[in-house]
N, C-alpha and C positions, 0 to 999 in steps of 0.2 A: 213625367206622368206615364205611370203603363196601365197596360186596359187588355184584357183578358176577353175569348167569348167561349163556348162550350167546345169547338174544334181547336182549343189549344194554340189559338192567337196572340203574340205578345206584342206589341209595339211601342214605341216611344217619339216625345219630339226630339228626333237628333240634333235640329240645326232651328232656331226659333227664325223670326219671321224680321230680327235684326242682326242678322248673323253670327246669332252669342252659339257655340258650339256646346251643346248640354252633356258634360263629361258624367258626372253622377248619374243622369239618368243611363248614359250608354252601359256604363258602368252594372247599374243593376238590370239592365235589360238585357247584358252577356253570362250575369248568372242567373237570372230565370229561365234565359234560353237553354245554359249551359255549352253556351257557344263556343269554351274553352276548351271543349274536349272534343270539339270537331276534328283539330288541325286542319288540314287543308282539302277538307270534304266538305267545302260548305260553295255555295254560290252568291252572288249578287244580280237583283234585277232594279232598276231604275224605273220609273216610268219620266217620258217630256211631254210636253205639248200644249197649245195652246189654252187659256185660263177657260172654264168650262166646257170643255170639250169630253167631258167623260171620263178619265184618266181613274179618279178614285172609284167608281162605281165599276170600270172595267178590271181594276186592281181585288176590289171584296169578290165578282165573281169568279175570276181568275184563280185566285191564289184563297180563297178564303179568308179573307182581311178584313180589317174592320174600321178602315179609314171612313172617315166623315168624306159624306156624302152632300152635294149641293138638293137643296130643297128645292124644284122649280116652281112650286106655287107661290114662292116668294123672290122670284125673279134672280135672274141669272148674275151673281156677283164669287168675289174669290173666298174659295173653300175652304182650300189647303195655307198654308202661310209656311215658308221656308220651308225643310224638309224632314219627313217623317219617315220612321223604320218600320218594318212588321217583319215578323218568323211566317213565313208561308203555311199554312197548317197543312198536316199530310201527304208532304212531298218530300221527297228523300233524291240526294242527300237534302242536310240543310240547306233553305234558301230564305236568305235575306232580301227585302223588295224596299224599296224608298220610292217613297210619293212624293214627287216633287212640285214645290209652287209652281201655276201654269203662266207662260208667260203673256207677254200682250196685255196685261192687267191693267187697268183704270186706276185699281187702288195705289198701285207703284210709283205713276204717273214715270216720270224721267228717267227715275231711277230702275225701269224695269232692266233696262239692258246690262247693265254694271253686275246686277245679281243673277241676271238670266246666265250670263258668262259663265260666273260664280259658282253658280250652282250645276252648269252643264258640266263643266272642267271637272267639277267636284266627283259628278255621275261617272263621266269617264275612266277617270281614275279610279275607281271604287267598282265599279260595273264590270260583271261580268256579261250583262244583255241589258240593253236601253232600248227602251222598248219609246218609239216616237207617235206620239197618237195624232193622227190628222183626219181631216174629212176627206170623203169622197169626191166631194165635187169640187176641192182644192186642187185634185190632180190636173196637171196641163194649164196651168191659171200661169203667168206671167208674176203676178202680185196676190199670189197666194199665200194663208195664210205661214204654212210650212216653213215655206222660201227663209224669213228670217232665221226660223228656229235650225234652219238646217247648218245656214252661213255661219252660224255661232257656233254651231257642230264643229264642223268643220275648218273655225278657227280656233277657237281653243286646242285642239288637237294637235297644233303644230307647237303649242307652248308646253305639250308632251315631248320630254325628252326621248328616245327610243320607246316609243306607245307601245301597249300591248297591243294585238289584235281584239278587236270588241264586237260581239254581234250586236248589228243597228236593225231592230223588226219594227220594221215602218207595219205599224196598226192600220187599216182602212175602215173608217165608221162610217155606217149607215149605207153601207154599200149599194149601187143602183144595179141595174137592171144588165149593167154591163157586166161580161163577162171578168175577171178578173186577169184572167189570161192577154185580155188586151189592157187593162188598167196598168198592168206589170210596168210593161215595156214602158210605156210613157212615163211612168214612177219613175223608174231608173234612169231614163233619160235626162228627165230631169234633174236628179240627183250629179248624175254627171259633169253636169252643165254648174249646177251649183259647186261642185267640186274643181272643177277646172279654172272656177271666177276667183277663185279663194286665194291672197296673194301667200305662197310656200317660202320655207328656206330653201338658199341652192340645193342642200341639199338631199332637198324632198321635190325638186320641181319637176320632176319629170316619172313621181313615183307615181305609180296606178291607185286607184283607190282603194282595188282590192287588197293592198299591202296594209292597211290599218283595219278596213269593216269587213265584215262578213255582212253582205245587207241582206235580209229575210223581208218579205212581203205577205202579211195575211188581211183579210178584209171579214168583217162581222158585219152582221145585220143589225139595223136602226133595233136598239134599245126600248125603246118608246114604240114603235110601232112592231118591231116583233120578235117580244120579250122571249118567245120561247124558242124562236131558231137562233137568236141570238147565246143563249143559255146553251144552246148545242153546239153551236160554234167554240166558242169560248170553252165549254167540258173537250172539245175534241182537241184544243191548241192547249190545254194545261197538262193533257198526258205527254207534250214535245217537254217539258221541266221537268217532270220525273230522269234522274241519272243525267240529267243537261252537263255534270263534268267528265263526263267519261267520254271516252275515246269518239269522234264523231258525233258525239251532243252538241246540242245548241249553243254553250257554254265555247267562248274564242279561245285563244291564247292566253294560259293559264300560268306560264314563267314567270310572270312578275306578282303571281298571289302572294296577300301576305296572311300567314298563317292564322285562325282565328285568336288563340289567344291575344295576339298583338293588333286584332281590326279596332279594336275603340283608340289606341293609340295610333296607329296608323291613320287612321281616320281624319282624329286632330291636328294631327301634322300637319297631312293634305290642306286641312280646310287653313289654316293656321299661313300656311305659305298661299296657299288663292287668295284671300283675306290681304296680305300684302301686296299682290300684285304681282307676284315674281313665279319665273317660269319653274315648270314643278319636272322634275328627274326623276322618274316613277323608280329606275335603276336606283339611283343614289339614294330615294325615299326609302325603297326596299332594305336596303343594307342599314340606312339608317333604323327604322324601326326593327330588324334584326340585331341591330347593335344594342339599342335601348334593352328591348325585353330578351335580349337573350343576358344579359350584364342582371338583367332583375332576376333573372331566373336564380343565373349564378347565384347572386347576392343572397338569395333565397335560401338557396342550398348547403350556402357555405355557413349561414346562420342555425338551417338545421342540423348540419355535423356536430356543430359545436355545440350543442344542445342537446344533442344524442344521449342517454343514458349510457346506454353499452359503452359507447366511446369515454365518458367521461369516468364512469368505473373504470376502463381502461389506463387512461391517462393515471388518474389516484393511486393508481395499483401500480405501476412501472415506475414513481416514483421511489418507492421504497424499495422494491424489488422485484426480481422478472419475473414475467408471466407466459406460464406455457402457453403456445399458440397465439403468440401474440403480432405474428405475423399474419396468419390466415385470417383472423378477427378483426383487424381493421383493414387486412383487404375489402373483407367482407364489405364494411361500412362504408368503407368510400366506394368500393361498386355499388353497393345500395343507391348513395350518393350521385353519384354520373349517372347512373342509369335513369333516375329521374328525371334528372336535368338532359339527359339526351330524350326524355320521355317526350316532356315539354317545350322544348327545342326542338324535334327533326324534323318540322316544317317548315324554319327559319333559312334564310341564306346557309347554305354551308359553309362560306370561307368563312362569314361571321361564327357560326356556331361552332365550327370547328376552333376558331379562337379562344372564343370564349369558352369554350371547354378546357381547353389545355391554358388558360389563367385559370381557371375554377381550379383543376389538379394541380395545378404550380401551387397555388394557395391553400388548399388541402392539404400538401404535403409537406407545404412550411410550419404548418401547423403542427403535423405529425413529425417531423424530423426530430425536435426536440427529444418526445417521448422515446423514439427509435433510438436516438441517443443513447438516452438512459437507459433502456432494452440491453442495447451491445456495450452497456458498460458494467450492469451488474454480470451477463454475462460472461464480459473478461474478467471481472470482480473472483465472478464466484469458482470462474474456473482456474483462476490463477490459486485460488486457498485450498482448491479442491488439488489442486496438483502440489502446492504443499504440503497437506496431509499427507498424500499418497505416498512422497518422496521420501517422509520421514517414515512412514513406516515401514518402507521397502529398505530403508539404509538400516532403523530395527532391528530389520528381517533377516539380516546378514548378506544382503543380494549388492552385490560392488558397485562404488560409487558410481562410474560412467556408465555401466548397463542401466542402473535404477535411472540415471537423469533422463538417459536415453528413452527408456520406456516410456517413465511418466513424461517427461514432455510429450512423444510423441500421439500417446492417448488421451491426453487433455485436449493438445491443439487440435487433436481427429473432434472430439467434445464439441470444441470453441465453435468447429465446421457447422457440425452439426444444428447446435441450438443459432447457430446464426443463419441456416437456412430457415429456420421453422421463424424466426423475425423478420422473414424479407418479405415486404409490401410490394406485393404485385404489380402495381401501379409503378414503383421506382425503381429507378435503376441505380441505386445508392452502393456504395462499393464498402464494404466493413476492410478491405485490407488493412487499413490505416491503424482500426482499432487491434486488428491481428497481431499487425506489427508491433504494436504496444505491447499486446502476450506476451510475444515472444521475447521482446527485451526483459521484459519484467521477471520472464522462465528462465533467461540466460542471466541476469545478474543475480537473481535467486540461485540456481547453479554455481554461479562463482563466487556467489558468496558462504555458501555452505559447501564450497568445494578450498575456498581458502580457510574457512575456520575448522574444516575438519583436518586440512594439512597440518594447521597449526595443532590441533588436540593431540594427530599421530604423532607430528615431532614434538609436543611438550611432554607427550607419554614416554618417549624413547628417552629423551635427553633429561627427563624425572629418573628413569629408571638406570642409565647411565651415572648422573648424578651421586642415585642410592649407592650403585653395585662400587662406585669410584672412591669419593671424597673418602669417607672411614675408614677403607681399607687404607689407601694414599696415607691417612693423618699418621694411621697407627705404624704403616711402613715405614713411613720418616720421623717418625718418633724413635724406632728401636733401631736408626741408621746404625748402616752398617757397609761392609762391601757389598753385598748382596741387595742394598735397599733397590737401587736402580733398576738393575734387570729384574727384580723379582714386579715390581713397577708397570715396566715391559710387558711382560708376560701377563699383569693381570690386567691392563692395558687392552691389548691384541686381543685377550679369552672377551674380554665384557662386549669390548667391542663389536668383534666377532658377532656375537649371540643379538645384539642390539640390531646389526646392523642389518643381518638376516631376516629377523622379524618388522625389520622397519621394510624393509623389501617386498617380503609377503602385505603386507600394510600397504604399501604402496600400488599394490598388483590391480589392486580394483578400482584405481583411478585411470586405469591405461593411459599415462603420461608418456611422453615419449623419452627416449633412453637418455639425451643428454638433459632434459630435466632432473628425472631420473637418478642421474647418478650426480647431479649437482645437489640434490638432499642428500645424498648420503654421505655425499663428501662435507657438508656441512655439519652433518650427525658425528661424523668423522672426528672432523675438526671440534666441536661442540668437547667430544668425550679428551680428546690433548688438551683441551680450554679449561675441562675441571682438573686434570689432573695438576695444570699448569700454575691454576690459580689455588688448588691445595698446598700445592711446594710454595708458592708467594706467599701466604698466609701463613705459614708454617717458619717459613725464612723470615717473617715479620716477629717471629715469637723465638729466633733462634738462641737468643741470649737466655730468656725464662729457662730454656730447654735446654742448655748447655749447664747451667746450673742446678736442675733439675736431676739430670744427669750425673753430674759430678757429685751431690749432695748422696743419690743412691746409691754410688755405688761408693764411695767415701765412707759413709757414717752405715754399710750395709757387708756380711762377710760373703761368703757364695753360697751360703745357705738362707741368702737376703735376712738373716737375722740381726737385729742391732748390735752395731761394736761396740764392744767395752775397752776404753784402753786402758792397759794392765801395765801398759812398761813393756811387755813382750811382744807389740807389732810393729811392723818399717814403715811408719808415717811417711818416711819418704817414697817410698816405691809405692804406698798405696795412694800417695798424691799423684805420681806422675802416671798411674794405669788410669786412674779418675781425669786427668785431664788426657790425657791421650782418648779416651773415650768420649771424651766432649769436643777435640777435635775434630773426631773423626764425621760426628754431628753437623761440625763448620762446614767440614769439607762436603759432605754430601749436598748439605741445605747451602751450598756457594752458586749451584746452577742446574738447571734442567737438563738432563740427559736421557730426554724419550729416543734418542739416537743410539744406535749402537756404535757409539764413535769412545774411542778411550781420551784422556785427556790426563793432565798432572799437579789438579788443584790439590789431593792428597800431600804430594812427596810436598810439592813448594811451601805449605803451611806447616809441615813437619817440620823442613827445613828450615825455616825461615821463626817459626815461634819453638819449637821443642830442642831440635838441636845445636841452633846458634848460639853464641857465647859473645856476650858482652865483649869487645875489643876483641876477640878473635882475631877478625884482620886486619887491626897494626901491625899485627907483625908479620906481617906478609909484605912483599914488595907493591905487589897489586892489589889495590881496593877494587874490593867486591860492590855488587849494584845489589840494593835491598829489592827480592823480587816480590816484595808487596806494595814497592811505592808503582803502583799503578792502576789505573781503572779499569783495565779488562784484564782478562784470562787467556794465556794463549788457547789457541785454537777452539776456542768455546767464543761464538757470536753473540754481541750485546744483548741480541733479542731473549737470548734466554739466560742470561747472567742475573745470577738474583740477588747476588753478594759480591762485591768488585771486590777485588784484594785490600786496596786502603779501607774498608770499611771490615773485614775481615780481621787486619790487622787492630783497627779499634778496638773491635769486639770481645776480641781476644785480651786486649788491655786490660778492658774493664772485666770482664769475666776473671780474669786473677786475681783483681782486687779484691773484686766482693767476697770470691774464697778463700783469700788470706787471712779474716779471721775464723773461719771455720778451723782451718791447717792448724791457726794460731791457739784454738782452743780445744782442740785434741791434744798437741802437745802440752799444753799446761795439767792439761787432764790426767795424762799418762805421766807427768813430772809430780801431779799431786797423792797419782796412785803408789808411786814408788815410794813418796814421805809415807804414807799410809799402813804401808806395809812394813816398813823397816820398825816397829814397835820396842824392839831389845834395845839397850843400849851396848855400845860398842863392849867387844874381848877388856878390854883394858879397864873398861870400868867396872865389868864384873868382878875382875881380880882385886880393884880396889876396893866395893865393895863389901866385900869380904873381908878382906887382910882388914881392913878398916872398922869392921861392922862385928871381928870375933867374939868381941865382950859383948855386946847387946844378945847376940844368937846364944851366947851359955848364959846369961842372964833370964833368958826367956826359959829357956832348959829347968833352968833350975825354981823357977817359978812357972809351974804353968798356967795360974790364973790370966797372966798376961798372954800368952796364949787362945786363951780364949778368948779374949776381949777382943784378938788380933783377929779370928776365925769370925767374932760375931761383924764385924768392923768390914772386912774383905768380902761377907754374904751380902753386907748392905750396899758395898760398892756395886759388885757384881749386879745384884738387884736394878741399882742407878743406872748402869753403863747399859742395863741390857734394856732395860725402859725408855729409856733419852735416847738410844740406837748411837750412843758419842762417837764410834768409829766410822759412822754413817753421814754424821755431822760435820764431822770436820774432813770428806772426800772433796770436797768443794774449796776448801782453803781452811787457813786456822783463824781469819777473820767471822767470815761468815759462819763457821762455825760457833765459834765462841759466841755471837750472839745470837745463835738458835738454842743455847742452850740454856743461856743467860732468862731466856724467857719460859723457857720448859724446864729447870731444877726446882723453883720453890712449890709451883703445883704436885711435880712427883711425888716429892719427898712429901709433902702435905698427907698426900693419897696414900701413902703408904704407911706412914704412922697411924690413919684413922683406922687403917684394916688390922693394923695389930692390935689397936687397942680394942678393937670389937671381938676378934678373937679371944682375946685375956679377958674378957668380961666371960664371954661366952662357958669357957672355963672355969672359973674360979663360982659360979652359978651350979657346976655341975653338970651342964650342958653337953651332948652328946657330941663327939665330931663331926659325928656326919660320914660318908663316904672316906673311908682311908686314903683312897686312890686321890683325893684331892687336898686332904688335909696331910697328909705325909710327905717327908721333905725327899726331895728327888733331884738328881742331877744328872744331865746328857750333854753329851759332846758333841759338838754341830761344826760344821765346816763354814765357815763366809764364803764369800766370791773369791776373795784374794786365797782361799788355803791356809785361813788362821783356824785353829781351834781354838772353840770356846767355849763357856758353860752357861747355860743357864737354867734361871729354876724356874718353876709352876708350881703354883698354887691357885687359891681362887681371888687373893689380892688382885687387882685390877686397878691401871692407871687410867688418868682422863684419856686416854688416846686407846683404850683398849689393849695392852700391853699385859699379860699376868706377869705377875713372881713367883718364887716359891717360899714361902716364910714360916715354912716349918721347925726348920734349924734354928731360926731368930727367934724364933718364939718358945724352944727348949733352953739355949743361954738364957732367954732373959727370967725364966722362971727358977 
């Protein structure tokens, strides 16, 4: 219940009248009060004393309060019941007063002492001023009423662990006549006396009393009889609560205050452990209710970060990717963040708050670590691709491979510095080396690995271009071997080399390798460019036989004008055989081994010797047998490694390469045996002669008739015509076989062809018909030379055979008319 008056009175029942502690009411009577925003400017006053003795009526004048009031027209019974709160109106700082049930009560009956306790211990602990209301003429009484209320003071107070100091203002009501000045003394004496009866721990037994109370003594006038000096009294003792916490105010020993936000829980505690029976550690209470609400604070705080907008677009946002200022920004928010919680906190114990602060930013910044994470990851992310970029377009750029790594790494990681300063959270002491070092791994295998693939581009570009300038030249040198093939080999060899190895140098200059690297590529370049030449001659010695025949076939069937032989009878098949294979030797001998050496050697002579020169049985007849110097696998003085043709395989080669040319050899000579039949067309001297002696009468028979003559002339144009159409000397160059049935197949068409042109002719004629052109109807005869140096005739006209052949059939066609 709260209850309001027009000076801004709030009070509640704190503690009902069966000692149920009313937390809800406390509750809203700390925010009406606003009591939370005091911190530690706030006070407490108690009142005690006997059950109507005035207490709540001395509290409304006092303080402005508005505690129920005893009615005396209805007889003196209990007012107050368990204990009640009020806000003091108009006194500053804040001051809290509780009105507590008075004790000696009828209505309590047994039970008054148990809760009087209860309730004093309660005061104590909570009080900052206990104000004790007694009468006047209690003073110096033996069995005064006081006496109990005081022994219960003054024991409860030892069940104070390390007590605060409390001011104890012994009230004096209805004062008489007596000056107070003398009431004092006897007061205190009293007091004394009751304090020295009180049985102490050891280790309090010997303390003074002033080491726990400050005791105050004031006296008012009877209420009832004189209201208004009463009224001035009491206005003149309420100006002593104004600033009662400040230095030398009425307010005791203020070490063990608990801050206002934490009094309604503190409070409960208190009553919580009285209630039990158990001795109360105002020290240990303190830290405990510092412990509580300063963990709720926390809890508070830690719930408002995470609920923070700012912060939560923060987090969203560093997910995907950084964010500038993303350090400054959540410093910002968790300052925001402690500073609250230190707001609400710096009243509480310090070793507690300061705990609990540093768990609040532990847990804070578990929170944030993650994000921060992700922060220093897109920025090694981003500055690792950035420094890719750069890399590449600086090696573009034509700028050498180690100056560009050099740079771009060096100004990325300066970067990485940078945006990783502008992510550091104020609050941590978080170390990014770790991710650093991840950069820079990442910078350096990026490096090596575009430093190994460019190595590899330069020496695929070199050993390409090696390659080009080698293998064809190489093919075509050892094609047209010769003595000269090898050094000339040599020589273009060393020149490629040279030039490659130069520019593979310069190539090399902008990786700044050091020299025995260095020269270990070039020596591989080296080696690379003997490797093609090597494996050209391999490949070329795989093909030696094609090319040996190849060879022999050219220049064989070829004269020095590389024009086709004809053979006529008049060339030395044999001398042009053995220049043709000595030329194909010479082939062997070259394609037998690699000599990038300048070293001589005598695979020449020994194959001359051994295939060209030797002679079957030769040396039987000699005393001494000779050793065949190709039964063997190597060469002298030529190492396996570079033998590409061992002698026994040479010697094979050579085998079989005769063979396959022995019928070429074999059909030249039959060529030139067919050219000679060919040519020989006369018949022998002798048979001319008999011819003749034999033939005299037919030749003057002809004489003497010359129609036979004619017939002879018409008969000899037709032959002619035949012979020169069927090309018959042409036919039978190949043999008198093959001849004869090429001819066998081309006489009856000719002759066909040729009859049907006469007879269109002699139509043509006999019609009337004009000739036509003289030049092709007139009969003509020329003398032509063959291949062989025959002379022969033949004719044109515009007769035409199947095969496009003309005649001339003009004469044939004057006989036959």
């Amino acid at each position: 219940m709260l209850s309001d008056n027009k000076d801004e009175c709030c009070s509640t029942h704190l503690i009902d009248g069966d000692g149920m502690f009313n937390v809800a009411g406390v509750e809203n009577f700390m925010k009406e009060v606003k009591l939370a925003e005091c911190g530690l400017s706030y006070a407490v006053v108690s009142i005690m004393g006997p059950q109507s003795s005035g207490k709540s009526t001395l509290l409304n004048h006092l303080f402005h309060t508005n505690f129920r009031e005893m009615d005396a027209y209805k007889g003196r019974s209990q007012t107050t019941k368990g204990i009640w709160m009020a806000r003091c109106a108009g006194i500053e700082p804040c001051t809290l007063v509780m009105d507590l049930e008075g004790t000696d009560g009828r209505e309590r009956g047994e039970d008054d002492t148990a809760f009087e306790k209860q309730s004093a211990l309660f005061a104590l602990a909570v009080s900052d001023i206990v104000l004790i209301n007694m009468w006047c003429h209690d003073i110096g009484r033996e069995q005064a009423a006081n006496k109990p209320l005081l022994k219960t003071v003054f024991q409860v107070m030892m069940r104070l662990f390390s007590p605060r100091k409390t001011t104890l203002m012994f009230v004096i009501r209805d004062k008489t006549r007596t000056p107070l000045e003398n009431l004092e003394p006897v007061l205190r004496e009293d007091i004394q006396k009751i304090w020295d009866s009180v049985p102490k721990p050891q280790a309090h037994k010997d303390t003074p009393l002033s080491e726990f109370f400050n005791v105050e003594v004031v006296a008012l006038s009877s209420f009832e009889e004189k209201e208004e000096q009463f009224k001035e009294q009491v206005a003149s003792l309420r100006q002593r609560f104004f600033h009662s916490i400040a230095p030398g105010g009425l307010a005791g020993d203020r070490r063990a205050v608990v801050p206002a936000s934490g009094f309604s829980f503190s409070s409960q505690q208190i009553w919580k452990v009285i209630k039990e029976n158990k001795d109360l550690d105002l020290p240990a209470h303190k830290v405990m209710v510092a412990t509580v609400r300063c963990e709720e604070i926390a809890n508070e705080k830690y719930v408002s970060f995470t609920e923070n907008e700012e912060w939560s677009q923060l987090e969203e946002a560093v997910n995907s990717h950084s964010v500038r200022g993303f350090g400054r920004k959540v410093s910002s928010i968790l300052n925001a963040c402690l500073s609250e919680y230190d707001t609400e906190a710096t009243f509480f114990d310090e070793g507690v708050r300061s705990s609990k602060r540093k768990h609040l930013e532990e847990k804070l910044l578990q929170l944030v670590q993650p994000a921060y994470q992700s922060m220093l990851g897109h920025i090694r992310s981003d500055a690792f691709e950035r420094f890719k970029d750069a890399f590449e377009k600086a090696l573009k750029g034509g700028k050498g491979f180690a100056l560009a790594a050099r740079e771009c790494a060096e100004t990325f990681m300066s970067h990485f510095d940078e945006e990783c300063t502008d992510a550091i959270i104020d609050q941590a002491k978080w170390d990014s080396s770790r991710v650093k070092d991840k950069l820079r791994r990442d910078v350096d295998a990026h490096i090596a690995e575009v430093r190994s693939a460019k190595l590899t581009e330069v020496t695929t570009l070199y050993e390409t271009k090696l390659n080009e300038a080698l293998a064809g030249p190489v093919e075509a040198l050892l094609d047209g071997a010769g003595d000269d093939t090898w050094p000339a080999i040599r020589k273009l060899l060393q020149r490629e080399t040279d030039t490659a190895v130069s520019g593979f140098a310069a190539a090399l200059s902008g990786f700044e390798m050091d020299e025995e690297s260095r020269d270990n590529m070039v020596l591989r370049l080296k080696d690379y460019a003997r490797g093609v030449v090597e494996a050209k001659a391999k490949e070329e010695a795989g093909r030696v036989l094609s090319r040996m025949k190849d060879r022999f076939s050219t220049l064989f069937s070829h004269d020095q004008d590389s024009m086709p032989r004809i053979w006529t009878g008049k060339e030395d098949i044999r001398a042009i055989t053995k220049t043709a294979r000595s030329a194909s030797l010479k082939l062997l001998s070259v394609m037998a081994a690699v000599r990038l050496e300048d070293e001589g050697d005598n695979i020449d002579k020994i194959l001359i010797v051994a295939l060209v020169d030797g002679k079957p049985g030769a040396s039987s007849s000699k005393s001494i047998i000779s050793v065949d110097p190709l039964a063997s696998s190597t060469w002298d003085e030529v190492p396996p490694s570079k033998t590409l043709i061992t002698p026994v395989q040479c010697k094979s080669l050579w085998r079989q390469f005769k063979t396959e040319t022995e019928y070429v050899v074999s059909q030249a000579i039959a060529a030139q045996e067919a050219s000679k039949r060919n040519n020989n067309w006369l018949p022998p001297p002798w048979a001319i002669v008999a011819m003749v002696v034999l033939g005299f009468n037919e030749f003057m028979t002809l004489l003497r008739n010359p129609l036979y003559l004619g017939f002879i002339f018409v008969a000899y144009l037709l032959f002619k015509a035949l012979w020169v159409q069927m090309d018959i000397s042409g036919e039978f160059r190949n043999g008198v076989l093959p001849g004869l049935l090429s001819l066998s197949t081309k006489f009856l068409p000719t002759v066909m062809n040729l009859l049907k042109r006469l007879a269109e002719e002699g139509q043509g004629m006999a019609n009337g018909q004009p000739q036509g052109n003289p030049a092709l109807s007139s009969k003509s005869f020329r003398g032509s030379t063959n291949d062989h140096g025959d002379v022969s005739t033949s004719g044109t006209s515009e007769v035409t055979s199947e095969n496009g052949t003309e005649y001339s059939s003009s004469s044939l066609h004057d006989k036959a008319q």
